[in-house]
C-alpha positions, 0 to 999 in steps of 0.5 A, spaced: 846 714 313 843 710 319 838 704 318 831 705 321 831 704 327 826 698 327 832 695 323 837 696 328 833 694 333 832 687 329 840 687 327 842 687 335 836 682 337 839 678 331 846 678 334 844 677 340 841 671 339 846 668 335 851 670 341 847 667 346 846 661 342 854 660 341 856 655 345 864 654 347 864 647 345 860 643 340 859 634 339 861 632 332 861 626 328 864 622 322 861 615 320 867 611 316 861 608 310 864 601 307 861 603 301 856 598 296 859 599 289 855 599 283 857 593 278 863 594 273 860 597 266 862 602 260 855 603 259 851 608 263 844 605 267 839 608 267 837 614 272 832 609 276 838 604 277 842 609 280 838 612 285 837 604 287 844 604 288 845 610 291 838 609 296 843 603 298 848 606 300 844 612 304 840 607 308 847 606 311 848 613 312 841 614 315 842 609 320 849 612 322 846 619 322 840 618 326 844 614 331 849 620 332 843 625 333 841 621 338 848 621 341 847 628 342 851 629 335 850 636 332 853 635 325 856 629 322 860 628 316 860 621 311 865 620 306 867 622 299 864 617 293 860 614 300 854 614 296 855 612 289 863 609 290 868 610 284 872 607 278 867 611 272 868 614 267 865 620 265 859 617 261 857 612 266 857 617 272 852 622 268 846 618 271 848 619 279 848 627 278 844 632 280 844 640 279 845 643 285 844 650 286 848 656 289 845 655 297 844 662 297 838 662 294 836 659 302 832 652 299 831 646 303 830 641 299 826 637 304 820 641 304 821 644 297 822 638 292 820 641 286 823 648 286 829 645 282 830 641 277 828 632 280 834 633 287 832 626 290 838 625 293 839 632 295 832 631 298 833 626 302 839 629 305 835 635 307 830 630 310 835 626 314 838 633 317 831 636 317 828 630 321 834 628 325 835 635 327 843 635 325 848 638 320 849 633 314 855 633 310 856 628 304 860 627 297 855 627 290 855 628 284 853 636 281 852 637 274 852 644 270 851 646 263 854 650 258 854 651 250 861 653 245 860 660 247 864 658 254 871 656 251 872 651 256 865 647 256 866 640 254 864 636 248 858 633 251 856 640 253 856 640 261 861 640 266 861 635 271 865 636 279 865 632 285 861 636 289 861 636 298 853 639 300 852 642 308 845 641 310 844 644 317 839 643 322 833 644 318 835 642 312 837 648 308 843 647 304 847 651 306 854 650 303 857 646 296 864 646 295 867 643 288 873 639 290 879 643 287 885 638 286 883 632 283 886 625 283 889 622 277 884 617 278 878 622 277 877 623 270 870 623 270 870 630 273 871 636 271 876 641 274 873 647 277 876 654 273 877 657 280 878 655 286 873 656 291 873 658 299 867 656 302 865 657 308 859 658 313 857 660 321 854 656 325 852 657 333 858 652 334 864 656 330 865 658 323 866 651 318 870 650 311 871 644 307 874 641 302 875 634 300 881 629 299 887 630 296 885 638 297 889 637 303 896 638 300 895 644 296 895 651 298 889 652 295 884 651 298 886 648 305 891 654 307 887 659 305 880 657 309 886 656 315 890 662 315 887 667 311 879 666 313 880 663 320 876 658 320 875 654 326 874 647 324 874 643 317 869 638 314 874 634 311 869 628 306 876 623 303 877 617 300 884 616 302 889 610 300 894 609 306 900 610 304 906 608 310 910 611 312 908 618 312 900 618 309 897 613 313 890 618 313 889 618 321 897 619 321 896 625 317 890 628 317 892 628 325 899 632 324 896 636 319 890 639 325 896 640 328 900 643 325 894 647 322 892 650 329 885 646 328 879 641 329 879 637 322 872 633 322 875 627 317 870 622 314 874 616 310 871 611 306 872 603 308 875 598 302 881 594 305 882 592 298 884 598 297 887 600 303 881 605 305 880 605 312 881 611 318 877 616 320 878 621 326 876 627 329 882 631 330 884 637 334 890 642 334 893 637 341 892 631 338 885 626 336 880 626 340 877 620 336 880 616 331 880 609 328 884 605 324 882 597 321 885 594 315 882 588 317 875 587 317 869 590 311 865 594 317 863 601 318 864 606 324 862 612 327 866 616 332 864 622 336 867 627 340 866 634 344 870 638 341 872 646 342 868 650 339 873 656 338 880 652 338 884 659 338 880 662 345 882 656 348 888 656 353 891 649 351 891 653 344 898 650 342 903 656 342 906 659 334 912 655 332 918 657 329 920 650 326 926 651 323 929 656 330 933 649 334 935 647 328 939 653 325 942 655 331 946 648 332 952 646 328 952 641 324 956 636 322 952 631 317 953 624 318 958 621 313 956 614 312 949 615 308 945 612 304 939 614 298 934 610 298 926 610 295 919 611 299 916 611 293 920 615 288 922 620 293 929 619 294 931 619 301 938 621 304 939 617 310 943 615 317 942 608 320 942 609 328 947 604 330 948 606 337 942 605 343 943 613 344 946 618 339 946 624 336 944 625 329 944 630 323 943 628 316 942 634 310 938 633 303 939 640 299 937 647 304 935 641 309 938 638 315 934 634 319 937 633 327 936 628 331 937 626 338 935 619 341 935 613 346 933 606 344 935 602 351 932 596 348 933 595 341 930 590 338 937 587 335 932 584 329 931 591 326 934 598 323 932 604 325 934 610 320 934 618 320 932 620 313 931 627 309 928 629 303 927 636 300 924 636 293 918 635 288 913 628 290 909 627 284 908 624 277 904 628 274 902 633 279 908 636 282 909 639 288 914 641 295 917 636 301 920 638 306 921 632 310 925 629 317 923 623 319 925 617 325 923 611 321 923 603 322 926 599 316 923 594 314 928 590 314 935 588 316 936 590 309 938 598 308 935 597 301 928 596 306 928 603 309 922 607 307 918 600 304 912 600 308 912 597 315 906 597 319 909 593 326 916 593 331 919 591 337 923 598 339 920 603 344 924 609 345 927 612 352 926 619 349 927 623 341 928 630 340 927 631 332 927 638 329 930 641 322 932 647 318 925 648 314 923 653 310 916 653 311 912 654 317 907 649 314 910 642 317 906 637 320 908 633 327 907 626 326 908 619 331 906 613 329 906 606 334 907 600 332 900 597 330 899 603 325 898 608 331 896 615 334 900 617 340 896 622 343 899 626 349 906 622 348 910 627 345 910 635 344 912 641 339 916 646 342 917 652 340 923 653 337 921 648 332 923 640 336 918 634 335 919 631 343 918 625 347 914 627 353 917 621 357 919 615 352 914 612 348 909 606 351 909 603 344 914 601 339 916 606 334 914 606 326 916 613 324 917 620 327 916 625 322 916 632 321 913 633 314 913 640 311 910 643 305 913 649 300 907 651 296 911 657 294 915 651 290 910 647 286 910 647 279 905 649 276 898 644 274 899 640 268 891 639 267 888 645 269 884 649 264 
């Protein structure tokens, strides 16, 4: 059956509109928040005493927000936990909550308050997007009751989750996504009973989200990539770095890549507790990105990205990651060494030569490497290294990992220990490995805790390459790839 044609006529000038309003690139904007935190308590405050403090924080994010719009920022992301903080217990959070409602009920909170139940933070969030005329992405808290009929309601009769809220332009809310993988940490929250896929269309391409530690999982990071073809994340995080492979802009940028999209990273900032890099990465590299370990200050970073990466004709091609390296014989070095990063034993080979040829196997995986070092600091020791297997203390799941690394000292017991400076640079490295998975993400991190955009290049048949030898000393050199299909089952999900 035909619809009306008054219908029809609106459904074509509908999307007619919408094609004319598409634009092929869109600026964006993350604000890294050095959040203010509550004080230490194991007794709830009061619901007034929790919005103070959350007004604290987003008076910073308001100022941050408003001084992107006027850049010309058409949305912009703040980081998880950036306006009540972290370390509560299930109790002490209660007061930071709000209901948060399903977006297609089609609400904006800012010219509509009362429609639900008080939403103050949410309201004010709205206003900020409304008023800004900006798509605000933030990390709250959401609440949902239940009774004893649901078996999985929890004994104070609600379930609590970290929660990202999108609000467009005009202020509707437009997305909620309830975070999926939960960090050991976050006992306060509840975890989701399925995970959840959200996404949404604007003018400037479609979006998901996710938060943090979501990242690492099949669950929702592959699905909203590979199957619902996204074309850029809204990525709120609170990422502790981790040299020398989880370094957040190293990864986050490498995981852009290897992914094939704009990943739109907002971290919050806390030295202390190795909180700090932000960036605005696409499939060729960061746009925009910061990294500051020394100071207690804010930052906010913009970019014009593109708004379709697939149609663009510097789209990188589909790689085979494992094609160069099972095509050439291998012959394992045979003075190898194990040692740890963190507790992921690795197998590694110094490289005692200025040039060589390097191969180095751990269970189905050999990591080959061909390298020049001219000028080889005598001071330091540089390692080829595999590792294949589960990384995890209590939630498990699946490495594949070939990594160019600096030790941290002479002291072969060094290699993998976290080390942030060098001497060495290097005339050219090719590395590449037998994986088996097509899920591997391309890292090089300089000397300095450094990207190095435009300084090397995936081929297609698998070989992280340098384009014409690094112009800073090299920390690591890293394909890090991921088996989904190998993790083990959660051991806390419900």
């Amino acid at each position: 059956m035909l619809p009306p044609q008054p219908l029809l006529h609106a459904a074509v000038f509908a999307l007619a509109a919408l094609q004319a309003l598409a634009s092929d690139t869109f600026t964006a904007a993350v604000y890294e928040h050095a959040v203010i935190l509550p004080d230490a308590t194991d007794k709830p405050v009061s619901p007034e005493e929790a919005l103070a403090l959350m007004n604290k924080n987003m008076d910073v994010l308001e100022g941050a927000i408003k001084e992107a719009a006027q850049q010309g920022a058409q949305i912009i992301v703040t980081p998880e936990d950036g306006i009540y903080g972290w370390l509560f217990t299930r109790e002490t959070i209660y007061p930071y909550l709000e209901d948060i409602p399903d977006p297609a009920v089609n609400w904006i909170p800012c010219t509509d308050p009362t429609r639900f139940a008080p939403p103050p933070v949410q309201e004010r969030l709205s206003c900020m997007a409304r008023n800004n005329s900006i798509y605000v992405v933030a990390n709250i808290g959401d609440k949902k009751p239940c009774n004893s009929s649901d078996p999985g309601c929890p004994s104070d009769g609600r379930y609590q989750y970290n929660t990202n809220v999108v609000f467009d332009s005009e202020g509707k809310l437009v997305a909620r996504y309830h975070k999926y993988n939960l960090f050991r940490r976050e006992t306060q929250f509840n975890y989701p009973k399925e995970p959840e896929a959200v996404t949404f269309e604007t003018p400037f391409g479609k979006f998901g989200i996710f938060t943090c530690f979501d990242i690492l999982f099949r669950e929702p990071a592959v699905v909203l990539v590979s199957e619902l073809q996204v074309d850029t994340v809204l990525f709120p995080t609170a990422w502790m770095n981790v040299l020398p492979f989880l370094t957040a802009i190293e990864f986050h940028s490498a995981w852009a890549m290897g992914m094939g999209v704009n990943l739109l990273s907002a971290n919050t900032h806390n030295i202390l507790l190795a909180m700090t890099g932000s960036g605005l990465f696409t499939p060729e590299g960061p746009a925009a990105y910061h990294h500051d370990s020394r100071t207690e200050e804010g930052r906010l970073l913009l970019a014009k990205l593109n708004a379709r990466p697939r149609l663009s004709p510097t789209y990188p091609p589909a790689v085979n990651w494992s094609l160069y390296a099972t095509s050439i014989k291998k012959v394992p070095e045979k003075d190898t060494f194990s040692a740890a990063i963190r507790r992921d034993i690795f197998t590694f080979s110094e490289l005692r030569h200025k040039a060589g040829n390097y191969t180095v196997c751990q269970g189905d995986l050999c990591c080959h490497l061909v390298y020049r070092m001219p000028n080889k600091s005598k001071d330091e020791v540089y390692v080829l290294g595999a590792f294949d297997g589960l990384h995890g203390s209590l939630i498990k799941y699946h490495w594949q990992i070939c990594t160019l690394l600096k030790c941290q000292s002479t002291d072969l017991n060094t290699c993998g220990q976290p080390v942030e400076t060098a001497q060495t640079q290097f005339e050219m490295f090719s590395l590449s490995g037998t994986f088996g998975t097509n899920y591997v993400f391309p890292e090089v991190l300089y000397s300095g805790v450094q990207l190095a955009p435009g300084e090397f290049e995936v081929l297609r048949d698998g070989r992280l390459k340098s384009k014409h030898g690094t112009s800073k000393p090299v920390l690591t050199v890293t394909l890090f790839g991921r088996l989904y299909e190998k993790d083990l089952p959660h051991p806390l999900r419900t």
